[in-house]
N, C-alpha and C positions, 0 to 999 in steps of 0.2 A: 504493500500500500504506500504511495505517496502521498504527504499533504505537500496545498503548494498554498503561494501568498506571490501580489505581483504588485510595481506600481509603476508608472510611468508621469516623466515631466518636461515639461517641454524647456528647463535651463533657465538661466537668468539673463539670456541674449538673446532669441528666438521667441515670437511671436506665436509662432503654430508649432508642432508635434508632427514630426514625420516616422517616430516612430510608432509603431502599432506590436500588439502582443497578444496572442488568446492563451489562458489556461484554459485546460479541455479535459476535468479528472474523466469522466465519462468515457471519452476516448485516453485516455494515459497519454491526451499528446501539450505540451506546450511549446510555442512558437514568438523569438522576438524576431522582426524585423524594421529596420533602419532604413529609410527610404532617404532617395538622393535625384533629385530634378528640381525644374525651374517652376515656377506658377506654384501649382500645389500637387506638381505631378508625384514627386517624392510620395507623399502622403497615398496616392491612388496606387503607386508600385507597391507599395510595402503592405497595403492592405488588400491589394489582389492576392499578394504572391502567399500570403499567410492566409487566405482566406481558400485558396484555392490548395493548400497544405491540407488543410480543415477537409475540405469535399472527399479528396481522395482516400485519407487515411478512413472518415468514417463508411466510403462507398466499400473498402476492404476489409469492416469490420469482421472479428473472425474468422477470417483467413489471412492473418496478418504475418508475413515474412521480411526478416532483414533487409530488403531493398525497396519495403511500400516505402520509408521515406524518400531514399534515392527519385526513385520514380514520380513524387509528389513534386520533389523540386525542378527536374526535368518538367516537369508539366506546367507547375508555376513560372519557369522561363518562358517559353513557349506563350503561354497566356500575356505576360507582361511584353515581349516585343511584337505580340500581333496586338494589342491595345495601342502601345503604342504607334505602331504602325498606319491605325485608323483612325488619331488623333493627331493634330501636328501641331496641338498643345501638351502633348503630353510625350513627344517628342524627346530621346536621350535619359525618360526615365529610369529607374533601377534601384534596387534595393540589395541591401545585405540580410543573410535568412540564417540561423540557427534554430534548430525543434530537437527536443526530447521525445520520444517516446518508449513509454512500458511496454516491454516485452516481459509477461514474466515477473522474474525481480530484477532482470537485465533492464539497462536503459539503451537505446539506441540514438547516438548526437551525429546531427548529419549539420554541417556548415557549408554556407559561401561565404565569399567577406572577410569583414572583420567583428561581426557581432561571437559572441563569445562562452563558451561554455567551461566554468569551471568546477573546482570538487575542494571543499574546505571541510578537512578531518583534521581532529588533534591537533587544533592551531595553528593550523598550514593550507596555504590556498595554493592550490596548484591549477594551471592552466589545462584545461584537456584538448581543447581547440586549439588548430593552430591559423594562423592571419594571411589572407590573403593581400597582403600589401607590397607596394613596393621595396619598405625598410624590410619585410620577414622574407619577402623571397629574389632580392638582388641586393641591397643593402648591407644586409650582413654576411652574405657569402662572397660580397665585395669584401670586406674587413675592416669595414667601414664604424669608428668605436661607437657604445651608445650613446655617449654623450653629443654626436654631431648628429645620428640620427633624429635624437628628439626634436632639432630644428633644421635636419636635412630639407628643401625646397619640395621634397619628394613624398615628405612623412605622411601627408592625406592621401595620398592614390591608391586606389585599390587594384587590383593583377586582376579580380572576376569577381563580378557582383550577378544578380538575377536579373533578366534583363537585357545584359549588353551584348551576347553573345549565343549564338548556337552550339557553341560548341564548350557545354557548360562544364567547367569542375568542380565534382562534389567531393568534400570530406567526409570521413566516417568515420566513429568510432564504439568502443563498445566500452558501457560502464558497469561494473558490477558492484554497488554500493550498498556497505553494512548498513545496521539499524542505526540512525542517526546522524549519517552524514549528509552535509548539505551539498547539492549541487545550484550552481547559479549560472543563470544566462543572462545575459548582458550587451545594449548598447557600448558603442566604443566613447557615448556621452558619459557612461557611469568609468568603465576599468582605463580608459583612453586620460582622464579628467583628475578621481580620486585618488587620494594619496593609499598606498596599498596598509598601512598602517591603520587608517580610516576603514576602510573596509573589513578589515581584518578584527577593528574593535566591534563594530555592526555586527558581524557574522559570530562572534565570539561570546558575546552579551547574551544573559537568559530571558530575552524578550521572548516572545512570541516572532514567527515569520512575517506579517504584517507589517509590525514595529522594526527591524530588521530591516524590512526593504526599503521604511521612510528613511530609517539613517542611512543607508546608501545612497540614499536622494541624496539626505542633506549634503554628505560629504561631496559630491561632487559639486553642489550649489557654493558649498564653502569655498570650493576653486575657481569659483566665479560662473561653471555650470555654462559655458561658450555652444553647448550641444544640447539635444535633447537627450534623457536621461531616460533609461528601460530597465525594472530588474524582475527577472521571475525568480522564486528560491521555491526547493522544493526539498522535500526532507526525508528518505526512506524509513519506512519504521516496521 
């Protein structure tokens, strides 16, 4: 059984919220997505691409195998550049997608992007996702140190979002998580933003999940919050 808790905010610079998020215990799916276009296209990518997540996992109810996500986000692509294709406001839109879903007591994390999926046991947050960015996959195998990355010209680019390509690559991975470990997904407005010390007192604290995800807000609002801000936490028990 997972319980889960989410909130989202749209930062302390940012008018609108392009990100979008469903918790789905019914289906064991949760989904953040980070939308990125002009107008308010951002907004309509990131709420197709997780909405269209939503359709396929529940049309595969009970017959659910390790690659309905794969196939969810292939489909979400797909959907997102023929939207755009028949709008030309809507034009260069695209989103970044991570979903959990239960299998089990397995968790199944499928990523584009850079939204994020972590695992915080025993006082330690460790990343499970890895970033489709320019800094994580030219950057640093340039040898390029962190400290020029964090203001390399480069550091917002993303290598493959939902959206920009047919020729989509998806992450995978498999989580197998005891009773009480927290996993978190995450805008790059919350982990991108927060100070990892900030987070780490959030997640650490015997709030409830709920209260937990607000202090993840806040912490990133503390950094002046330049992004919209996504957290889902969910808790194996």
């Amino acid at each position: 059984m997972i319980e889960a808790a989410a909130a989202s905010d749209p930062g302390c610079v940012r008018n609108n919220n392009e990100d979008y998020f469903l918790t789905l215990p019914d289906l064991g799916l949760y989904v953040v997505a980070d939308g990125m276009g002009g107008a308010q296209a951002g907004e309509h990518a990131a709420k197709l691409a997780a909405d269209t997540v939503r359709e396929v996992v529940a049309e595969a109810a009970g017959k659910i195998d390790p690659r309905i996500l794969v196939y969810a986000f292939e489909e979400a692509n797909r959907r997102v550049i023929d939207r755009a294709g028949e709008d030309p406001a809507l034009d260069g839109m695209g989103t970044t997608l991570v979903a959990a879903l239960e299998m089990g007591t397995d968790l199944i994390i499928v990523s584009v992007g850079d939204s994020r999926a972590y695992i915080y046991e025993n006082g330690k947050l460790q990343a499970v996702t890895e970033d489709q960015t320019w800094v994580h996959e030219v950057g640093r195998r340039l040898g390029i140190d962190e400290a020029s990355l964090k203001t390399h010209p480069m550091r917002h680019v993303l290598t493959m979002a939902i959206g920009v390509s047919e020729n989509l690559r998806v992450h995978t991975y498999l989580v197998k998580p005891a009773a009480g470990t927290l996993l978190l997904l995450s805008s790059d407005g919350l982990h991108g933003v927060a100070r990892e010390q900030d987070m780490l007192d959030a997640l650490g604290s015997g709030e409830p999940l709920d209260a937990k995800c607000r202090h993840l807000i806040e912490a990133a609002r503390a950094q002046g919050g330049p992004d919209n801000i996504t957290a889902i936490l969910l808790r194996a028990s």
